[in-house]
N, C-alpha and C positions, 0 to 999 in steps of 0.2 A: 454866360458870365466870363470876363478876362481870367478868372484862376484856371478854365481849362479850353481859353487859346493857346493854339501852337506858338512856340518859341525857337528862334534858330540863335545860335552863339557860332561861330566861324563854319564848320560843316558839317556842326552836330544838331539835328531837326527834336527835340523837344514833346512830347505830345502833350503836356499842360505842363501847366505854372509850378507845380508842388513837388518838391525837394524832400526826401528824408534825407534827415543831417543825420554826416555821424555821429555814432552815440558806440563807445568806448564798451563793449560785454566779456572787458578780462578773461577770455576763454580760451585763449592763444594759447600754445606750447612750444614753447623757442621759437615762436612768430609764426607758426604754422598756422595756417586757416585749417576750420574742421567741419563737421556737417554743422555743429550747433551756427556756425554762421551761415551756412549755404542757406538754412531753415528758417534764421533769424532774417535776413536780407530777402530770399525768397518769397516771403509772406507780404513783401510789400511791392514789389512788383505785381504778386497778385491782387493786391489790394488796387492797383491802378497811379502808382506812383509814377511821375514822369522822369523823376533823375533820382537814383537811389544811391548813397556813397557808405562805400565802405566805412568803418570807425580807423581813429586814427592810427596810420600803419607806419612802424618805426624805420627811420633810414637807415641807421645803423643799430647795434643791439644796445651800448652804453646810450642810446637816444628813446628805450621805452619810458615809459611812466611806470609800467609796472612789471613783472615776470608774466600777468595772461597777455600783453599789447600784443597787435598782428604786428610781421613787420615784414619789410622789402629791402633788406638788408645783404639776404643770399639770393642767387638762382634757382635754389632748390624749392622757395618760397611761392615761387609763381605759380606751380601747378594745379594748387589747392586755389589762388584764388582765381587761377582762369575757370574752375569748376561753376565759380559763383555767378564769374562773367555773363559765360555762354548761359548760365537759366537765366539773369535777369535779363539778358538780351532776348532770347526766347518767349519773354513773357512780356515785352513790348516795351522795359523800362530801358534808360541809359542807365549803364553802370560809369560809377564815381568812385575815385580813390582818395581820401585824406592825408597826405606824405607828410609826417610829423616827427620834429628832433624835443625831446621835454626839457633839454636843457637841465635846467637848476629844480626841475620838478622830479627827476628823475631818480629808480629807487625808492619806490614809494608802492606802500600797500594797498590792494584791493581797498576800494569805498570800506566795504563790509566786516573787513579787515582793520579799520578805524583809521583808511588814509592817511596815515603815518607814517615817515620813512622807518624802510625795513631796516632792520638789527637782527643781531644773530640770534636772535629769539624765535625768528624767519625760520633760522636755518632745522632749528628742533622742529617747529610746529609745520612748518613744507616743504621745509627740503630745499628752500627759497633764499639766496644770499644777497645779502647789498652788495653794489657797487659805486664806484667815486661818479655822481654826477657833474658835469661840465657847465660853464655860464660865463656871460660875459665879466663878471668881477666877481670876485669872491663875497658875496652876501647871499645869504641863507633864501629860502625863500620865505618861512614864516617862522617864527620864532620855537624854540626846539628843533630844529631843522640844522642839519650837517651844512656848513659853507663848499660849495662847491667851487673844484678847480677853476683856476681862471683862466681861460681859453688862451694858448698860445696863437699867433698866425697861422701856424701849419694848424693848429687844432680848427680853425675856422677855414683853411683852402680843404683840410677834408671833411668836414662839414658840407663845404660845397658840393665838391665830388658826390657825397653820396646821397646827395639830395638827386643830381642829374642822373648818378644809375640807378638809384630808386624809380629816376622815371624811367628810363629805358626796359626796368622792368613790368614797370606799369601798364607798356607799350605792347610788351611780351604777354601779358596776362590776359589784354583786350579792351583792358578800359579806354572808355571814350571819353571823360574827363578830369582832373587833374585837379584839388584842393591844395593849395599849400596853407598847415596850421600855424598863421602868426599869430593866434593870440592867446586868450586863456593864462596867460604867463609862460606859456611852449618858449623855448629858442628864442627864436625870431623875435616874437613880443618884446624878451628881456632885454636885446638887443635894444630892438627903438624903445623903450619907455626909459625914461631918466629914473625912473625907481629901481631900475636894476641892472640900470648902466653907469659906472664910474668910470669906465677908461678914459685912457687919454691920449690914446692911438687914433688913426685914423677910422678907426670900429668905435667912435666913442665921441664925446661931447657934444657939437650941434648936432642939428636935424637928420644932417645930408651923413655925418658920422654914424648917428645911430641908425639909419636903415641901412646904409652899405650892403649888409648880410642880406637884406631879403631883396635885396636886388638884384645882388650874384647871384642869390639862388633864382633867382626870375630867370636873367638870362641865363644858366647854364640850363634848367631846366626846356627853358624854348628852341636853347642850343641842338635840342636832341628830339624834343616833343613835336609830333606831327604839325607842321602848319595850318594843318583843317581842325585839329583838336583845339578844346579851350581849356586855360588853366586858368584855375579861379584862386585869390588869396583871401584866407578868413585874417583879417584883420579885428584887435580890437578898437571900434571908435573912440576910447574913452578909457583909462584908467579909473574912472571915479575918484581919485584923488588929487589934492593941491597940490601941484609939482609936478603933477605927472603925463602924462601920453593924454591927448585931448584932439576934439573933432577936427577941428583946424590941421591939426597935427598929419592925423587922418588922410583929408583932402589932398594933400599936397605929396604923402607916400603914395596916394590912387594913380596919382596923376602923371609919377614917376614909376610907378608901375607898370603903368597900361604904353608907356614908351619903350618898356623893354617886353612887351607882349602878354600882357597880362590881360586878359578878359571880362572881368568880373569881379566885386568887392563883396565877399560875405561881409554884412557888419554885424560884428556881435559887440560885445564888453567888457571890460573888468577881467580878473583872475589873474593881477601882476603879484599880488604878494599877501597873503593870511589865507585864511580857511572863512573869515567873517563878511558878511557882505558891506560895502563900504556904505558909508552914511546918505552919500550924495548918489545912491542909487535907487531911485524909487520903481519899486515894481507895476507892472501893468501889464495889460493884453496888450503883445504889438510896440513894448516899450521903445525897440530899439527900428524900430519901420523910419522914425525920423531921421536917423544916423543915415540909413541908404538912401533915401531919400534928399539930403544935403550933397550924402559922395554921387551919387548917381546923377545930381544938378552941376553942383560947383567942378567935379573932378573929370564930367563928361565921359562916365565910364557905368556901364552893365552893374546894376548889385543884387543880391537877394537878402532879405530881410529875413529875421529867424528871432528866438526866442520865446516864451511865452503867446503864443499865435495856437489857438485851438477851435475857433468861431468860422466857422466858412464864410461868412459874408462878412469878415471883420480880412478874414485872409484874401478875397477876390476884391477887396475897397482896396487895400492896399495895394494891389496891382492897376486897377481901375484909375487909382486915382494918382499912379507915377512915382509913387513911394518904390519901388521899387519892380525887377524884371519877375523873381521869384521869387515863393516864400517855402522857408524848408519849414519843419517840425520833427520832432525830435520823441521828448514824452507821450507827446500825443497818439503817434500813433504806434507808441510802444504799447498804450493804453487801447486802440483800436489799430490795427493793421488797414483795417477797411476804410479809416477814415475819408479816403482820396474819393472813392465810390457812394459811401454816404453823402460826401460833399457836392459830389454831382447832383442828386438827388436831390437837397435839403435846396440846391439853388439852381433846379429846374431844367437840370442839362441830363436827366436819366430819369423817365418816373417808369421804366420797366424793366430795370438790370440789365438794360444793352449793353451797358459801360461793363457789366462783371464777364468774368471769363464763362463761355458757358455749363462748362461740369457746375457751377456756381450757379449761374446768373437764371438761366431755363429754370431751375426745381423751384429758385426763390417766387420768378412769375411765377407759376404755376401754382404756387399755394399761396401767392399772395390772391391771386385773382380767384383763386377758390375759397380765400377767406373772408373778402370781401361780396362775393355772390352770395356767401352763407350769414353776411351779416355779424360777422362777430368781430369786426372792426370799423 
C-alpha cells in the first residue's frame, strides 16, 4: 500500500509515508530535553514510524508557549537532543525538529494548568513567572489575555537571527529535517493572518507584507541548513474566519516559499485567536487532506496532511490518491505507539511482525502462531 512506499525529499531517503507530528509534552526545564523525551520519541521509532519530529522547540526563551517548551535557544541545549537523535536514527526513523517563536501566545500555562497566561499566582504555586510576550501589533490573543509588545524591526531582524541559529543548532544535534511552526497562531501565523496583523510597515498590510517574516526566516534558515536536508513550513490553510488567512492565501505563500527553498507544506488550520473552535470549522477524519492536496496541485510543492487521520486505509487513500506526500498523526499514536506497525498489518504489508523490531516482533510470531495452532483465535 502507498502509506509505506519509500519517500525521498532532497537527500533525505524516508522508509514510509507516516509522520509523528509534534505534539507539545511541557516536560522541558529551561528548554532542556530529558529522558521523559528520549522515552516519549523513542517509542515511536519503535513503533516503525518513518519521520518522527520533535514538539515544538523554542528559538529563543521570551518565544516558549510555556515554562516546560524544549528549546534551541542556547548551545548548551543540543546535547540532550542529540541524545534523542542518535536512538531515533538507530532505530531506523528520521529525526525531525519543530523550530517554533509563540509570539503573542507566549507565557501561557500548562493545558492542565487551564491554558491561561501565567500571573504571579505562577510564581507561589511553581515557582513559574510571566513574561512580556511579543507580536506583530499589540492585540491580545483571546480575550483576558495580556496585549503583547509590538515588535519593533530590530525585534523582527532578531527574530530572524535566531530562527537561523536555531537551525545551526539543529545541524549540531543531528537532525535530518527542519519544521518551521507557522501556524496555530505561533509568530509567523500572526504575521500573515490579517487578524493579528495591523501594521503598517512593510511587515504589515497586503499579502507580500504579511509573510515578509516567514520568508526571512526561510532564507536565512536555508542560508545555513545543509543543501541535502529538507525544511518543511507548517502553515495554517485557513483561519476559519471572515477576514482572515484563507487557502488561496495559502497557495500563493507555498509557492513563495518553495522559491526561497522550502520543501514541503504541513497543512493544518485555525488557532489565530480564542480558545473556541470557529464556526466554519467542521470536523472529520482527514478534514484537512484537502488543503494539501489544493497546495501540493496549485503551489507545485511537497505537502503532508495531518489532523484527525487514525484509519489506515483512510491514511494510505490519501497518499494513493495525491492528497498528499505524507500523513503525520499526532493523538493517535500517543494513543498507540505501534500504530505505524499495526498499520502494516491491517493493510497487508506485515502478516508476521517482520516490520517489528525483533526483541518485539519473533515472541509476538511465535505465540501468535501458537495461538492459532491451539485454536483459540
Amino acid at each position: 500500500m502507498p502509506l509505506f512506499d519509500p519517500f525521498e525529499l532532497r537527500g533525505v531517503a524516508f522508509p514510509n509515508r507516516v509522520v509523528v507530528s509534534p505534539m507539545s509534552q511541557y516536560r522541558a526545564e529551561q528548554g532542556f530535553a530529558n529522558d521523559w523525551h528520549l522515552v516519549h520519541l523513542g517509542r515511536f521509532a519503535l513503533g516503525g514510524a518513518g519521520l518522527v519530529f520533535c514538539e515544538a522547540t523554542a528559538v529563543e526563551e521570551r518565544g516558549r508557549r510555556t515554562h516546560g517548551d524544549l528549546g534551541l535557544w542556547r548551545d548548551e541545549q543540543v546535547d540532550g537532543l542529540s541524545r534523542i537523535v542518535r536512538f531515533l536514527e538507530a532505530e531506523g526513523a528520521v529525526p525531525g525538529v519543530q523550530l517554533a517563536h509563540a509570539g503573542r501566545k507566549a507565557s501561557e500555562r500548562r493545558p492542565w494548568h487551564g491554558e491561561t497566561p501565567v500571573t504571579a499566582e505562577d510564581v507561589e504555586l511553581r515557582g513559574e513567572a510571566p513574561w512580556t510576550a511579543i507580536g506583530p501589533s499589540p492585540l491580545p490573543y483571546a480575550e483576558d489575555w495580556p496585549a503583547p509588545a509590538e515588535m519593533s524591526r530590530e525585534d523582527i531582524a532578531g527574530v530572524v537571527t535566531a530562527f537561523r541559529d536555531a537551525a545551526l543548532r539543529a545541524q549540531a544535534a543531528g537532525f535530518k529535517v527542519i519544521e518551521v511552526y507557522a501556524a496555530h497562531g505561533f509568530l509567523i501565523h500572526q504575521f500573515y493572518s490579517p487578524i493579528a496583523n495591523r501594521r503598517e510597515d512593510s511587515y504589515g498590510g497586503d499579502l507580500e507584507g504579511r509573510t515578509r517574516l516567514g520568508l526571512e526566516i526561510a532564507e536565512a534558515i536555508r542560508s545555513v541548513w545543509p543543501e541535502e536536508l529538507p525544511l518543511i513550513f507548517r502553515l495554517s490553510a485557513t483561519d476559519w474566519l471572515d477576514g482572515g488567512w484563507e487557502l488561496e492565501d495559502t497557495v500563493a505563500f507555498a509557492r513563495r516559499l518553495k522559491e526561497r527553498g522550502v520543501d514541503m507544506i504541513d497543512c493544518s488550520s485555525g488557532g489565530i485567536g480564542g480558545k473556541e473552535r470557529p464556526r466554519r470549522m467542521a470536523l472529520s477524519q482527514g478534514f484537512q487532506a484537502p488543503f494539501a492536496e489544493a497546495v501540493r496541485r496549485e503551489a507545485g510543492i511537497a505537502t503532508m496532511a495531518v489532523g484527525f487521520i487514525w484509519d489506515p486505509e483512510a491514511a494510505s487513500a490519501i497518499v494513493e490518491g495525491g492528497q498528499a506526500d505524507l500523513v503525520a498523526l499526532a493523538r493517535e499514536v500517543l494513543s498507540d505507539p505501534n500504530w505505524t506497525l499495526r498499520a502494516a498489518e491491517a493493510l497487508g504489508r506485515d502478516e508476521s511482525f517482520g516490520l517489528w523490531k525483533p526483541e518485539f516482533g519473533w515472541w509476538l510470531n511465535r505465540r501468535d502462531r501458537l495461538v492459532r495452532k491451539l485454536g483459540l483465535r
